[in-house]
C-alpha positions in Angstrom: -14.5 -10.8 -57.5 -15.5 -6.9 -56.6 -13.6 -5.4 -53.8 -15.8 -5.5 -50.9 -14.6 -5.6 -47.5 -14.0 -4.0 -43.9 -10.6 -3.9 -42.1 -11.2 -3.3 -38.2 -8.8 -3.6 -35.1 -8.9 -2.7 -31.4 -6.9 0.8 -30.0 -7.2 -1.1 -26.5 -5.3 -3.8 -25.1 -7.1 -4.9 -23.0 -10.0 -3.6 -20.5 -10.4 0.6 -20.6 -9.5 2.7 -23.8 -11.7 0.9 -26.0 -11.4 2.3 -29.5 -12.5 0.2 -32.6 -11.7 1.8 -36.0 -13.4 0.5 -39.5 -12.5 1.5 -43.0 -15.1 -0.5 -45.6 -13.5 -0.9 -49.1 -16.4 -0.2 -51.5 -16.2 -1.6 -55.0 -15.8 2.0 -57.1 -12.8 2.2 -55.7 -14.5 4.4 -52.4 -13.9 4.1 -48.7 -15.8 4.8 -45.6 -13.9 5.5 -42.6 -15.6 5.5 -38.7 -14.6 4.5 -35.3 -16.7 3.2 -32.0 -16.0 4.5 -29.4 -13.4 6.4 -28.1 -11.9 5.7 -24.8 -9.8 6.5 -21.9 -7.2 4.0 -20.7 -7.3 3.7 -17.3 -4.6 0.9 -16.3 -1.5 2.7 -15.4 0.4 0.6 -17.5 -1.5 2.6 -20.4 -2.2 5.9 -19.4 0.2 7.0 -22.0 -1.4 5.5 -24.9 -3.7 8.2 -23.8 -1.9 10.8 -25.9 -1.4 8.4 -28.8 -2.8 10.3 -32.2 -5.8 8.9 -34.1 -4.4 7.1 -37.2 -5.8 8.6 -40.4 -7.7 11.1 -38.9 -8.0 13.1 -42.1 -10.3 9.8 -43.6 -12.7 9.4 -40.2 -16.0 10.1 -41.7 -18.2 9.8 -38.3 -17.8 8.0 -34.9 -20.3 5.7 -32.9 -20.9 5.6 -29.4 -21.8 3.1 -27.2 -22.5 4.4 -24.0 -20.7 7.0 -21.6 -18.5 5.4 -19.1 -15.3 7.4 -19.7 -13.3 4.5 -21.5 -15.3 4.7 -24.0 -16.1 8.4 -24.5 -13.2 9.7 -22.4 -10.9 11.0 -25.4 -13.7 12.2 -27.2 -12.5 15.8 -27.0 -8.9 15.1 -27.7 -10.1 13.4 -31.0 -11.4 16.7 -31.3 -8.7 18.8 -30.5 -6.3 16.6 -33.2 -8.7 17.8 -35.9 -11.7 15.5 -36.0 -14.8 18.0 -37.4 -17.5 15.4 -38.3 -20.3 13.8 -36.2 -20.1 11.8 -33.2 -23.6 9.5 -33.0 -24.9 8.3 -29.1 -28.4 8.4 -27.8 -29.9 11.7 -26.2 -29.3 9.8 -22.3 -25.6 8.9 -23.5 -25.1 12.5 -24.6 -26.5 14.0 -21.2 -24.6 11.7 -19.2 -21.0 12.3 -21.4 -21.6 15.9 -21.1 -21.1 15.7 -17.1 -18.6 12.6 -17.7 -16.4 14.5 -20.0 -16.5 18.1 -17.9 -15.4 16.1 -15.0 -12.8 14.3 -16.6 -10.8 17.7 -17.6 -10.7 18.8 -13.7 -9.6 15.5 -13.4 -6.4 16.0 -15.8 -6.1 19.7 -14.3 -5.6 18.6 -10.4 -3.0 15.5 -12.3 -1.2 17.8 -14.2 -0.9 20.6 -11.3 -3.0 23.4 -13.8 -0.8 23.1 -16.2 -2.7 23.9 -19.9 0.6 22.4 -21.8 0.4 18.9 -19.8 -3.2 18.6 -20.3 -5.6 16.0 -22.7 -7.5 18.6 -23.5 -9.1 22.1 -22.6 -12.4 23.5 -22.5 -13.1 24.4 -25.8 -12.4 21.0 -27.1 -15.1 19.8 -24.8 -17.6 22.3 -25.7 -17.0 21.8 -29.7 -17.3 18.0 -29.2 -20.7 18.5 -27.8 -21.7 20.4 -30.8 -20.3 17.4 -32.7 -23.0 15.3 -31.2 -25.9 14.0 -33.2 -28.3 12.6 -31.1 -30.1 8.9 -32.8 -33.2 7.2 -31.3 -33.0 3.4 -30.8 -34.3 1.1 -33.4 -34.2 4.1 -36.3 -32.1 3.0 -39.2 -30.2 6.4 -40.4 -27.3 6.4 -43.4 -23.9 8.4 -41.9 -22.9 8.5 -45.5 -23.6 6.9 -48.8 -23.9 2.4 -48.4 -23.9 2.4 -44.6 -26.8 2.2 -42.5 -26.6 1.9 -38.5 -29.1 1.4 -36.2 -29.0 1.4 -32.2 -30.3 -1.3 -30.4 -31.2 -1.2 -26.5 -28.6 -2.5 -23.9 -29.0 -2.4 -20.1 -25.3 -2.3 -19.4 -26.6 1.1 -17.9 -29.8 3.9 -19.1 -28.2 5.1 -22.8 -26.0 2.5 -23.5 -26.4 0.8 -27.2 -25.8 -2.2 -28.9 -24.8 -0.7 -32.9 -25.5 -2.3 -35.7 -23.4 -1.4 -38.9 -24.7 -2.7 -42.8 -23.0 -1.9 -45.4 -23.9 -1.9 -49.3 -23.4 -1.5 -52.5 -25.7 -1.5 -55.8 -22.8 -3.6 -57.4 -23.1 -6.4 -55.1 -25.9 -8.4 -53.7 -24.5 -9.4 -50.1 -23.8 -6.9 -47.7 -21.2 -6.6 -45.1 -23.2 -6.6 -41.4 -20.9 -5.6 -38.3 -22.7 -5.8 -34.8 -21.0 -3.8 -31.7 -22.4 -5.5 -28.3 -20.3 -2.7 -26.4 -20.5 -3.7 -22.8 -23.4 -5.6 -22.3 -25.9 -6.2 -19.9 -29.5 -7.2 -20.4 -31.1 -4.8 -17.7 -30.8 -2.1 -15.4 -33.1 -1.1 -12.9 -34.3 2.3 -14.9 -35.1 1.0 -18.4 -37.1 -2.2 -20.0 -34.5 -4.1 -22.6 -36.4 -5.4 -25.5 -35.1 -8.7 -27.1 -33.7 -7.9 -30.3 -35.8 -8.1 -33.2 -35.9 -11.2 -35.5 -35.0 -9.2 -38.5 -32.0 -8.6 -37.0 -31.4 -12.0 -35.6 -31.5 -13.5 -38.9 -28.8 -11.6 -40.2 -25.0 -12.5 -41.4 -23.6 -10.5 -38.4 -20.1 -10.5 -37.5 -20.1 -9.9 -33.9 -17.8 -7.6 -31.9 -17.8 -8.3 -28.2 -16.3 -7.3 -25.1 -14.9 -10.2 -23.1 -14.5 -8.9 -19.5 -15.8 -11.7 -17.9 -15.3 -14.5 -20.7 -13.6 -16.7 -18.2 -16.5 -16.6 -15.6 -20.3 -18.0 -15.7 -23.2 -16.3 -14.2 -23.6 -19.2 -12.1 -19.9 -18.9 -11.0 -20.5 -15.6 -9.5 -21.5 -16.1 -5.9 -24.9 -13.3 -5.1 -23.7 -12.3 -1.4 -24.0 -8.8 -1.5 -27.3 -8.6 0.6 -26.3 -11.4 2.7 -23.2 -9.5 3.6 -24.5 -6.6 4.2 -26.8 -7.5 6.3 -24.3 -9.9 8.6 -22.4 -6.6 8.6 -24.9 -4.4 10.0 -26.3 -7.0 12.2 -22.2 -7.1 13.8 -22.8 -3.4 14.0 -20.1 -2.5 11.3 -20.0 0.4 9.9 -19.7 -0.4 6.1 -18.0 2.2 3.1 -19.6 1.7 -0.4 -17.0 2.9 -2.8 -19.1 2.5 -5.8 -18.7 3.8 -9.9 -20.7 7.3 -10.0 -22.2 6.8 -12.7 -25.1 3.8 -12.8 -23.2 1.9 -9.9 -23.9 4.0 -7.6 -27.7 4.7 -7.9 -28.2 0.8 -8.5 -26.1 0.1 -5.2 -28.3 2.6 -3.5 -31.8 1.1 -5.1 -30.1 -2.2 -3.6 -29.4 -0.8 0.1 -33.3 1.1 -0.1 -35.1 -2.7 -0.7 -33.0 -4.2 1.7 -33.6 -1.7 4.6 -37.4 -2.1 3.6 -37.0 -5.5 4.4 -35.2 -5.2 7.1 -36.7 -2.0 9.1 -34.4 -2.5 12.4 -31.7 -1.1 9.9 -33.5 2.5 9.8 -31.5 3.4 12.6 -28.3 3.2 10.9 -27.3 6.6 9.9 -26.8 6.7 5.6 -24.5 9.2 4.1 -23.5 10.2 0.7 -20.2 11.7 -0.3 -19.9 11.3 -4.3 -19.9 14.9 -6.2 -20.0 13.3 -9.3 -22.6 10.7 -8.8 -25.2 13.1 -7.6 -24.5 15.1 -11.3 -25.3 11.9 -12.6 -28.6 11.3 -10.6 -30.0 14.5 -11.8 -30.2 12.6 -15.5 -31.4 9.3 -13.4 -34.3 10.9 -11.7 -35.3 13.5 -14.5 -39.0 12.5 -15.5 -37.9 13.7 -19.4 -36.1 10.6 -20.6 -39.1 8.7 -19.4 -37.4 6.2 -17.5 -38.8 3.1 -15.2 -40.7 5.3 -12.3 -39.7 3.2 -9.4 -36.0 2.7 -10.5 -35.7 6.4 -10.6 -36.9 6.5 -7.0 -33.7 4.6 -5.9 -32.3 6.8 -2.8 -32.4 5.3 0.6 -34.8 6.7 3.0 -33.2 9.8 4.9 -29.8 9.5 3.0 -27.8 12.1 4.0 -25.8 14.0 1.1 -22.6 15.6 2.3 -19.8 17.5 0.3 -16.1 18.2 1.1 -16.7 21.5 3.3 -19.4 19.2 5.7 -17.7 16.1 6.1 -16.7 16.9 9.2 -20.1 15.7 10.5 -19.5 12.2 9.1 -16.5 11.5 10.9 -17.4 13.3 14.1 -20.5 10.9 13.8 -19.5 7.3 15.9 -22.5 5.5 15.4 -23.2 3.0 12.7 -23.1 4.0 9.4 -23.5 3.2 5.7 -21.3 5.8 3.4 -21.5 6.1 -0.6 -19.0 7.5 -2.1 -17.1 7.3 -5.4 -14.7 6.2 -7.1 -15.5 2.3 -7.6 -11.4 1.6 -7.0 -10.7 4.4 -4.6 -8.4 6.0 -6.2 -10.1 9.4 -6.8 -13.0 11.5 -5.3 -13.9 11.3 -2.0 -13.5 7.5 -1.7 -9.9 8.0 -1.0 -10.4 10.2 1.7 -13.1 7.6 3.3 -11.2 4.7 2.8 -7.7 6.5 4.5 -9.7 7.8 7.6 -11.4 4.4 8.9 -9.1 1.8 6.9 -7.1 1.5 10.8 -10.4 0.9 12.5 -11.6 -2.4 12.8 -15.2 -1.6 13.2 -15.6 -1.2 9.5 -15.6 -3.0 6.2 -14.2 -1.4 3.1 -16.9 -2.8 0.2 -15.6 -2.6 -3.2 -18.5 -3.4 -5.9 -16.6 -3.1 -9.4 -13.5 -4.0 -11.0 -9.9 -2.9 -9.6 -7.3 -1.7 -11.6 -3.9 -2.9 -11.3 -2.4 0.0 -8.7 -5.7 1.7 -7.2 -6.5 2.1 -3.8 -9.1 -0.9 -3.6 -6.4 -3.2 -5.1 -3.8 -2.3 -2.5 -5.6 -2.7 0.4 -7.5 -5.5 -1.2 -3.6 -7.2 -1.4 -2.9 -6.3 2.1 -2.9 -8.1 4.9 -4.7 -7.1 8.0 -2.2 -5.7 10.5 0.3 -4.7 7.6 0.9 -1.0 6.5 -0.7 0.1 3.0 0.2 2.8 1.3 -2.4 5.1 -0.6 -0.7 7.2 -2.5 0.5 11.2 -1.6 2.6 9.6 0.9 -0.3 8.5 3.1 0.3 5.2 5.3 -1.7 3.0 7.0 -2.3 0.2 8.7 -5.3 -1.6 7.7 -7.4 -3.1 10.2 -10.9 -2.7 8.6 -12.1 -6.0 6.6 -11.7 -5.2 2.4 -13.5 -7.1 -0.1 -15.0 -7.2 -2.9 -18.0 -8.7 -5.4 -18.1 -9.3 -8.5 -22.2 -9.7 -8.8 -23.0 -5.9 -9.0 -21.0 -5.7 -12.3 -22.5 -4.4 -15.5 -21.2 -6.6 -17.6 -22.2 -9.9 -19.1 -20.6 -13.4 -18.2 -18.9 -15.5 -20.8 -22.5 -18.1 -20.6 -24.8 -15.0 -20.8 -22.6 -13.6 -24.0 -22.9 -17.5 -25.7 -26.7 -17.2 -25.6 -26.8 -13.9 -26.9 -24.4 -15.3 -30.2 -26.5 -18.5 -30.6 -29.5 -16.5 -31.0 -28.3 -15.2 -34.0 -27.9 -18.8 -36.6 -26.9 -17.0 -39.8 -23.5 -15.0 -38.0 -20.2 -15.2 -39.3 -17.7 -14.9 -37.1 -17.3 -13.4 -33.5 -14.9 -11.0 -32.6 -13.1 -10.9 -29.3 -11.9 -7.5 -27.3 -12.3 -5.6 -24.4 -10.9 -7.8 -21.9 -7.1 -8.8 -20.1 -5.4 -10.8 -22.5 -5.7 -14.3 -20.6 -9.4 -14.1 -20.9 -9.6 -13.3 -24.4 -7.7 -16.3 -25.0 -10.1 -18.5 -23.1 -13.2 -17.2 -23.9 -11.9 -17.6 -27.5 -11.3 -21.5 -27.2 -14.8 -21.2 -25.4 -16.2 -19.8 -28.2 -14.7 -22.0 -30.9 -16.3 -25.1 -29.1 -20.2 -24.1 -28.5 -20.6 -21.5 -30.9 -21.9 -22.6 -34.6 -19.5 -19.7 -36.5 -17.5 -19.5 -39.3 -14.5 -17.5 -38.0 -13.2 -16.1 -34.2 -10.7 -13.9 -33.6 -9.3 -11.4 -31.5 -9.0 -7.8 -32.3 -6.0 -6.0 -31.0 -3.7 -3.1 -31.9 -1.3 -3.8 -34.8 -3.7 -6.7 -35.9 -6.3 -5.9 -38.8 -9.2 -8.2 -39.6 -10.7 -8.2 -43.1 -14.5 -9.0 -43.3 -16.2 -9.7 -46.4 -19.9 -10.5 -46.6 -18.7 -14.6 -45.7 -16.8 -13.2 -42.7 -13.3 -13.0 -41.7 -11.1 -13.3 -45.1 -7.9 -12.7 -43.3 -5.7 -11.7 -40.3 -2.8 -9.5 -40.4 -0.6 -7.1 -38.9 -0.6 -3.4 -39.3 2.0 -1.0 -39.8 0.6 1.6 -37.7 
């Protein structure tokens, strides 16, 4: 039999970081080396894998991205900096929004690392070269990185630039072909750009799929939709509600949300709206720029009369006791301007502390999300309080798809070979696996994890192992 097969594992253990490195083994004795993706971790437990060297950097031929949240694009310039001098392929919206996510994230290390250039991921320069890296790729245009591989991005509304990737692989000496299909974080829509099914030539393909299993112990159904209805019992109390929200897509959907509601609800024009996210608003200038030809009334998503404010006028915010609705960022409350929000009105009962996203083991939305009212939280820096605000949190305005949503999308597909399983804590990859193995018609699941390899061959998976690096 000719040697023909691909050997892939996972960087990340479990949610943020995600890094998935391929080598196909051609049959003339050639390899073809590239990654997707290539993350920051963002659980404390990992931050320093952060620093942990690309294996075999010398062999990567190209990378794949598959959109720009900062766990998967975050390292980018530090993949860079160790050497990397080859293309790094995204869409033109993922590009614009990495260049902003990526400059941010390097004042980001600066304030954590007190200024010091010695103790940081990486500098300037290495940003600027991995933008020159970039090769920009349309959706639904096949293009060949190199000799016998052909990839092609395919739409995904997880937010505006984000890409489903799909990988073929060939050779003249064989007649099957090895086909690798990277959902990324997937959603089917966001409120700024149409998501077209996928195309039946694609659909009746041998795919192995690589998925993300964030939610793969939770149905759609599961999730309860009470965002609205909270908000409104909230304002109707006369509560004063904080939006800490992730800047980039979160944000601008949350704030498309709170516009249609306070159209339907005009009594709430009264309440005064404020925004403090610095970040965020870089991001809207890519959201509402008519260039990238995005969904007209999703661009428009601001609330009537919103009020932007920065660190050197926020003053004016808490001087201001009436009712109010504040955006801000980050979606934990760790960082930006969030922190400070949530540490000047977490003692005052007359507001609710929203959370919208994810929280990481450690943040500032965990902690006082753990806390009981009347007990004392501590927020990091040495600042203590006593919470007496109501905390909670949804898990509706997420981006990502729920373990009965990600089982439609492999059933559409009746030729595929096996599923891969990533991207998620390691409890719920080991559910949605079983999951998986019961209503899914497939070959072959399993998970991929560092120091575990999985062969494919055109049949699927041929074998698991471990690695040595």
């Amino acid at each position: 039999m000719l040697r023909f097969y691909a050997n892939l594992k996972a960087l990340q253990e479990e949610v943020t970081g995600s890094a998935i490195p391929v080598t196909i083994y051609f049959p003339d004795n050639t390899e073809v080396s590239f990654a997707v993706d290539y993350g920051m971790f963002q659980e404390n437990k990992y931050t320093e894998k952060n620093r942990e060297k690309f294996s075999d950097l010398e062999k990567l031929d190209f990378v794949l991205i598959t959109h720009a949240h900062i766990d998967h694009v975050g390292r980018l310039p530090f993949l860079v900096k160790q050497g990397y001098e080859k293309k790094i392929y995204m869409t033109q919206v993922t590009r614009a929004l990495s260049y902003i996510a990526l400059n941010e994230s390097i004042k980001i290390d600066a304030i954590k690392n007190n200024g010091n250039p010695k103790l940081m991921l990486y500098h300037k320069d290495d940003f600027y070269q991995t933008m020159k890296q970039i090769e920009v790729v349309e959706y639904r245009k096949t293009f060949s990185p190199v000799p016998f591989v052909n990839v092609t991005f395919y739409e995904n509304g997880h937010l505006p630039g984000a890409a489903v990737i799909h990988v073929q692989a060939w050779h003249p000496e064989c007649e099957e072909t090895i086909e690798l299909l990277f959902l990324g974080d997937y959603k089917k829509h966001n409120i700024l750009q149409l998501t077209p099914d996928f195309p039946e030539e694609l659909l009746q393909k041998k795919v192995n799929i690589i998925t993300e299993s964030t939610y793969g112990n939770t149905n759609s159904w599961e999730i309860p939709h009470v965002w609205k209805e909270n908000m409104i019992r909230f304002l109707q109390e006369g509560k004063s509600i904080i939006l800490p929200t992730i800047s980039n897509y979160r944000l601008q959907e949350r704030q498309y949300a709170y516009k249609k509601l306070v159209e339907e609800y005009p009594e709430f024009k009264k309440v005064r709206t404020y925004m403090e996210a610095k970040l965020s608003e870089q991001f809207s200038t890519v959201y509402k720029n008519p260039y990238y030809q995005f969904n007209q009334e999703g661009m428009d998503f601001e609330p009537t009369n919103l009020i932007h404010i920065n660190e050197g006028n926020r003053n004016l915010v808490f001087r201001d006791n009436r009712q109010k609705v504040i955006f801000t960022s980050s979606g934990d409350a760790t960082n930006g301007a969030a922190g400070v929000y949530v540490g000047h009105y977490l003692s005052n009962e007359n507001y609710v502390i929203y959370l919208t996203s994810h929280q990481f083991e450690g943040s500032v939305g965990q902690r006082c999300l753990q806390t009981k009212t009347g007990e004392q939280v501590e927020l990091g820096s040495g600042r203590i309080y006593t919470k007496k605000a109501e905390v909670l949190v949804t898990s509706e305005c997420s981006g990502h798809a729920k373990a009965d949503e990600l089982l439609d999308i492999f059933n559409q597909f009746p030729n595929k070979q096996s599923i891969l399983i990533n991207h998620g804590e390691e409890s719920v990859q080991e559910k949605f696996l079983k999951r998986i193995e019961k209503e899914c018609k497939v070959k072959g699941v399993a998970r991929i994890k560092p120091k575990t390899t999985i062969k494919i061959g055109p049949y699927g998976i041929i074998k698991t192992f471990e690695s040595t690096n």
